[in-house]
C-alpha positions as YAML, in Angstrom:
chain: A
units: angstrom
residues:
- id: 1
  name: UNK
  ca: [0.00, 0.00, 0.00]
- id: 2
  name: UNK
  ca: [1.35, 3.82, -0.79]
- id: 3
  name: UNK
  ca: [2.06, 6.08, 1.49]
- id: 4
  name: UNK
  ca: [-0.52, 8.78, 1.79]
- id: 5
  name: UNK
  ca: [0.26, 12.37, 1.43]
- id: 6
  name: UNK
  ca: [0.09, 14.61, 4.19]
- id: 7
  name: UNK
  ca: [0.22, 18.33, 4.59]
- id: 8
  name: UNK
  ca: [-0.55, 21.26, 6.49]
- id: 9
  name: UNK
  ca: [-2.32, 24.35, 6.06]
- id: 10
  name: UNK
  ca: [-4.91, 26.67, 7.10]
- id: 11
  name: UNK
  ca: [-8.44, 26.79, 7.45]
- id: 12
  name: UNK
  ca: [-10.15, 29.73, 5.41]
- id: 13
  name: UNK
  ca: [-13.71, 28.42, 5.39]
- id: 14
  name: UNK
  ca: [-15.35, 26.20, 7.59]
- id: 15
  name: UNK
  ca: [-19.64, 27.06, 6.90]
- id: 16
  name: UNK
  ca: [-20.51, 24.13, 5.30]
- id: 17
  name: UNK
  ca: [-21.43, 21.15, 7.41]
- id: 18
  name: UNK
  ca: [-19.01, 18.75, 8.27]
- id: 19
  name: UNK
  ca: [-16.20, 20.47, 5.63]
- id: 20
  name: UNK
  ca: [-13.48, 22.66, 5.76]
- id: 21
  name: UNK
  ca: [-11.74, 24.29, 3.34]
- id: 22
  name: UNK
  ca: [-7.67, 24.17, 3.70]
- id: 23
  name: UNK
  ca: [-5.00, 26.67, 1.83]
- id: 24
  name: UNK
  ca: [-2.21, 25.29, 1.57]
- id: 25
  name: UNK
  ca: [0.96, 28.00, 0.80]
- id: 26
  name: UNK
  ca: [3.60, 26.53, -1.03]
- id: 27
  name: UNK
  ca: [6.78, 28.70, -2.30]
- id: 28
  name: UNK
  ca: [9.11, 27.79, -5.52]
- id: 29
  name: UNK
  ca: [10.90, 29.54, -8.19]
- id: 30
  name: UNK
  ca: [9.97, 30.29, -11.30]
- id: 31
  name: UNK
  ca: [11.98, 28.34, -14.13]
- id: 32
  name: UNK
  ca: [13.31, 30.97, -16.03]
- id: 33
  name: UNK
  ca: [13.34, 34.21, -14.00]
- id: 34
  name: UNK
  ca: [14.35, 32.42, -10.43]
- id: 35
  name: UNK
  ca: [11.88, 34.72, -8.98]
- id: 36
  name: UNK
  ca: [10.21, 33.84, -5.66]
- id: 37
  name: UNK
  ca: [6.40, 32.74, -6.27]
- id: 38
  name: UNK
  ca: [4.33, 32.04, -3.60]
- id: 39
  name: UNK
  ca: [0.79, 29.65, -4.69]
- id: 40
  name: UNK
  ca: [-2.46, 29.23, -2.36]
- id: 41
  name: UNK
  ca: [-3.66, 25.97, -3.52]
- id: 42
  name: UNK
  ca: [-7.39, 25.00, -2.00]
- id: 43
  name: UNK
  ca: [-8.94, 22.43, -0.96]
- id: 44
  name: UNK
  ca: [-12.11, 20.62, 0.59]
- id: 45
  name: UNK
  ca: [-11.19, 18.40, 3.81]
- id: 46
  name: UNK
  ca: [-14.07, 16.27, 5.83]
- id: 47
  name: UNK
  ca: [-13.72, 17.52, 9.45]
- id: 48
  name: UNK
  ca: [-16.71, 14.41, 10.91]
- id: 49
  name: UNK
  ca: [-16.87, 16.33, 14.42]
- id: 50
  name: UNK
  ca: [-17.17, 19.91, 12.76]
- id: 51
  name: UNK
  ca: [-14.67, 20.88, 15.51]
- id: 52
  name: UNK
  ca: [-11.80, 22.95, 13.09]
- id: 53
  name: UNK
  ca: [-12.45, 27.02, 13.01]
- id: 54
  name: UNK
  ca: [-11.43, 29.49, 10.83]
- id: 55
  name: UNK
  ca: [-7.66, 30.17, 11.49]
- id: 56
  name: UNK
  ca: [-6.71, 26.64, 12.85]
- id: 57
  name: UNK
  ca: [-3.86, 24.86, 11.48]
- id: 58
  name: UNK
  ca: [-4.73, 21.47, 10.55]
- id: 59
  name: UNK
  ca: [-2.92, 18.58, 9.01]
- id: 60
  name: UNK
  ca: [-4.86, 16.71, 5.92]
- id: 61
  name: UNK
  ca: [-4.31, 13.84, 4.55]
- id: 62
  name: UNK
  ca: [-5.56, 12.24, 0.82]
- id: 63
  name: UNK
  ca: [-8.31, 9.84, 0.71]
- id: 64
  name: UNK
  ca: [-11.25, 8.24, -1.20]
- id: 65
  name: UNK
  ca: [-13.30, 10.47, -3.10]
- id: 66
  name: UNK
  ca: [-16.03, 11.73, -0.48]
- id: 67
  name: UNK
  ca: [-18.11, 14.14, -2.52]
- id: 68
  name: UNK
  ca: [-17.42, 15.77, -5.92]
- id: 69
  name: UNK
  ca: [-14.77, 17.76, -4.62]
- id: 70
  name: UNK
  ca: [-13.98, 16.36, -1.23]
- id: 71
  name: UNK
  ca: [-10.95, 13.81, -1.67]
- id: 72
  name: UNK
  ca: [-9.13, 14.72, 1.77]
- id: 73
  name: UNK
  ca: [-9.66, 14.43, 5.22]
- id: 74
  name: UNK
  ca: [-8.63, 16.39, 8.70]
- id: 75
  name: UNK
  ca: [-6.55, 14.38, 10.62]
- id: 76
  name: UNK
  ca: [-5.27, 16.65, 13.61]
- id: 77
  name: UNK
  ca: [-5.44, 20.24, 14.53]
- id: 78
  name: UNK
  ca: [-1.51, 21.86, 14.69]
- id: 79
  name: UNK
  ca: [-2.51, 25.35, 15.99]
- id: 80
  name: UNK
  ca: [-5.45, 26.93, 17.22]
- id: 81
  name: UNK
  ca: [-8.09, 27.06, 19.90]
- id: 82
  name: UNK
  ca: [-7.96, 23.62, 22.10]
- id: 83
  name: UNK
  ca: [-5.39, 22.56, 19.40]
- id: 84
  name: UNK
  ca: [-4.31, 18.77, 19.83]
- id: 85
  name: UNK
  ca: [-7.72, 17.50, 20.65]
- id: 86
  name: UNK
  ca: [-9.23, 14.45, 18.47]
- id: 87
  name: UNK
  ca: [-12.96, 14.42, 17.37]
- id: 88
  name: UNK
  ca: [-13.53, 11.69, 19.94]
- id: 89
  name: UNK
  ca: [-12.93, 14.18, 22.90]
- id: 90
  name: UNK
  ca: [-15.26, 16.85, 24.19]
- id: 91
  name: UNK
  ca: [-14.02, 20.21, 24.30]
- id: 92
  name: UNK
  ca: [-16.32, 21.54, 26.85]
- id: 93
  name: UNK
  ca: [-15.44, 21.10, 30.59]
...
């Protein structure tokens, strides 16, 4: 079995029910002009307990197709407000 790609980035969006939505900066040169470019790529995570906010840093990793544009999931929160806590766990106590 492959190894799954992981990565980090922030959450921008998280209105819709049970979804996030992750950019993900990434930084490289340009080929001819060796100029700094910096890319927001986006995209659509499942989050199952709705527990990520906008601002978090979360980790994502690749998975099945979920929806027509879901195709990664949340797997821990980095960074942010009760950071480190699983969606198993309550946050209120």
């Amino acid at each position: 079995m492959a190894k799954k790609d992981t990565i980090k980035g922030r959450v921008v969006s998280n209105r819709m029910d049970k979804t996030v939505v992750v950019a993900v900066d990434t930084v490289g040169r340009h080929p001819l002009y060796k100029k700094a470019i910096r890319r927001i790529r986006k995209y659509m995570a499942h989050d199952e307990a709705s527990v990520c906010n906008v601002g978090d840093t979360v980790e994502i990793i690749e998975v099945r197709p979920l929806s027509r544009h879901k195709r990664w999931c949340v797997v821990n929160r980095v960074e942010g407000q009760d950071a480190g806590m699983t969606s198993g766990e309550g946050g209120t106590e």
